[in-house]
C-alpha positions as CSV (number, residue, x, y, z in Angstrom):
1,X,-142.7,-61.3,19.0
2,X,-139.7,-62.9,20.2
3,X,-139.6,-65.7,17.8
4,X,-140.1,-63.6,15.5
5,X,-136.8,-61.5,16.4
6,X,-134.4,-64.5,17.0
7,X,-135.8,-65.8,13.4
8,X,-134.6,-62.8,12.1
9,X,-131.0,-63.0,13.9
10,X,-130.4,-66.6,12.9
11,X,-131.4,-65.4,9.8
12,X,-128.8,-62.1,9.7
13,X,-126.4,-64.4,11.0
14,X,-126.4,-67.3,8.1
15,X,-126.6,-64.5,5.8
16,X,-123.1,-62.8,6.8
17,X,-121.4,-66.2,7.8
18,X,-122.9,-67.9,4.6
19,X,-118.9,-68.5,2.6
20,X,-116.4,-68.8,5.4
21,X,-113.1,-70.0,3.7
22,X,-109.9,-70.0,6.4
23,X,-108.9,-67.4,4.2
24,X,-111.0,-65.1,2.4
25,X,-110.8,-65.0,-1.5
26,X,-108.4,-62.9,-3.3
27,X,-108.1,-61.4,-6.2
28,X,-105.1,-62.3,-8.1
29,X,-103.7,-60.8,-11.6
30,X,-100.7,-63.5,-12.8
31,X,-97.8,-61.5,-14.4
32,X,-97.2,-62.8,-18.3
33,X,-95.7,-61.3,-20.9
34,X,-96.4,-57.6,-22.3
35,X,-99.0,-58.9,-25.0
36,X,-102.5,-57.4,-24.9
37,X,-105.3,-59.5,-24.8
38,X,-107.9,-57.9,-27.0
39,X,-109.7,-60.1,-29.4
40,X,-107.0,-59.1,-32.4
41,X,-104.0,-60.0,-30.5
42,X,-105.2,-64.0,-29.7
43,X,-103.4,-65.9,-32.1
44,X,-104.1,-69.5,-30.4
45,X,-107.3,-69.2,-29.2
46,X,-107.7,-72.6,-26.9
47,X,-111.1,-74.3,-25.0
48,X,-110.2,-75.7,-21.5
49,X,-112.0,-77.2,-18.6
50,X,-110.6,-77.3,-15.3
51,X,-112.4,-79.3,-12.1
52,X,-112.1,-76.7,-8.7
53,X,-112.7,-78.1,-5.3
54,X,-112.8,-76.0,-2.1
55,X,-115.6,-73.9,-3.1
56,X,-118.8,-73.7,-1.0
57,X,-120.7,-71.2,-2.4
58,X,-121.2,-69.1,-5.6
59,X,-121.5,-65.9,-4.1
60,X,-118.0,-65.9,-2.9
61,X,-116.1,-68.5,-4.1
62,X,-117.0,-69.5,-7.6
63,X,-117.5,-65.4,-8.7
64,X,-114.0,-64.4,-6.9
65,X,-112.6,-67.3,-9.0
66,X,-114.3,-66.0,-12.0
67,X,-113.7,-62.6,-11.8
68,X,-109.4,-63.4,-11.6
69,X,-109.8,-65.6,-14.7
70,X,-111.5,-63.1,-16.5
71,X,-109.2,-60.4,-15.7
72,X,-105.8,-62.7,-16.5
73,X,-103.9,-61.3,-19.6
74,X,-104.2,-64.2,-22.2
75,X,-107.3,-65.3,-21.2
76,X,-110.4,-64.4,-23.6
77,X,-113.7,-65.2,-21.4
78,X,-113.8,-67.7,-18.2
79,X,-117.2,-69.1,-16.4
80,X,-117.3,-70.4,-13.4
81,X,-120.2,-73.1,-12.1
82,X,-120.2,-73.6,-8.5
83,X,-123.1,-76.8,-8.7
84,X,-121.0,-78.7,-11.1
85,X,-117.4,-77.2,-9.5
86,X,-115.8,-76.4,-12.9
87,X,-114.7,-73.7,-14.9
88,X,-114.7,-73.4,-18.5
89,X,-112.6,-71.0,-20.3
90,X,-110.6,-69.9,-23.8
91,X,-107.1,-69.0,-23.5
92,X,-104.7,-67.5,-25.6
93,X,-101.9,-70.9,-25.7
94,X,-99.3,-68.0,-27.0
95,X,-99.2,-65.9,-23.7
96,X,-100.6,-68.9,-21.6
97,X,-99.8,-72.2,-20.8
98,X,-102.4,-74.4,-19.3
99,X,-100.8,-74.9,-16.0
100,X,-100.6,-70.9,-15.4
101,X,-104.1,-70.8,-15.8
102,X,-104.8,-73.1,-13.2
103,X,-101.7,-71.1,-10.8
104,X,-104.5,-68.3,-11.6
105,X,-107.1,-70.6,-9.5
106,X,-104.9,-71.8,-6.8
107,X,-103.7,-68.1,-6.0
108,X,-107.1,-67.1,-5.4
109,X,-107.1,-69.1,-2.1
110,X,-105.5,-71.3,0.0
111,X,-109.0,-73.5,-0.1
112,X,-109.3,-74.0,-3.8
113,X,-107.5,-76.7,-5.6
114,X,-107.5,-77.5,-9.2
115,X,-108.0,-82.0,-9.2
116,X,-108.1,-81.8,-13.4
117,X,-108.0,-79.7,-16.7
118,X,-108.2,-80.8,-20.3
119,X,-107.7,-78.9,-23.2
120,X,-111.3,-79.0,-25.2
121,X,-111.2,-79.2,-28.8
């Protein structure tokens, strides 16, 4: 019985300690200009993939990441794959430049670093 409940502790205890960053993820909304980013309004629709490190797990990490891309004025649709530690998106290039989407991924956390992006054609 009491293997039983310390199996169950260590258990609990990976569970709630699974993504420990020093600091925990943020979400993040990067100011741009007053444009709005339905699908009508993206006049230069562009492909990009971007390498993150500093993620250890996809619960956390990779979905926090995810969820500020997706919510960024100017940027049409991010995913975010925590095996492969990239994210592919398609941003507007009119309200965007490449290098403010990647400020997008470094603001998230002090533990995430963008190491490459390319523009996809």
């Amino acid at each position: 019985m009491k293997k039983i409940q310390l199996i169950s502790l260590f258990i609990g205890l990976l569970f709630f300690t699974g993504c420990k960053n020093n600091q925990a993820p943020k979400t993040v909304i990067l100011e741009t200009s007053a444009v709005e980013t339905t699908e009508a309004t993206f006049q230069e629709a562009k492909p990009m993939a971007i390498s993150i490190q500093g993620m250890v797990c996809a619960v956390g990490c990779a979905a926090v990441i995810e969820k500020n891309l997706n919510k960024t004025a100017g940027i049409k649709e991010a995913k975010v794959d925590f095996e492969t530690k990239k994210a592919t998106l398609i941003f507007d290039a009119k309200v965007l430049s490449p290098v403010e989407v990647t400020q997008v991924v470094r603001n998230t956390g002090k533990a995430y670093t963008v190491t490459d992006f390319k523009l996809l054609d």
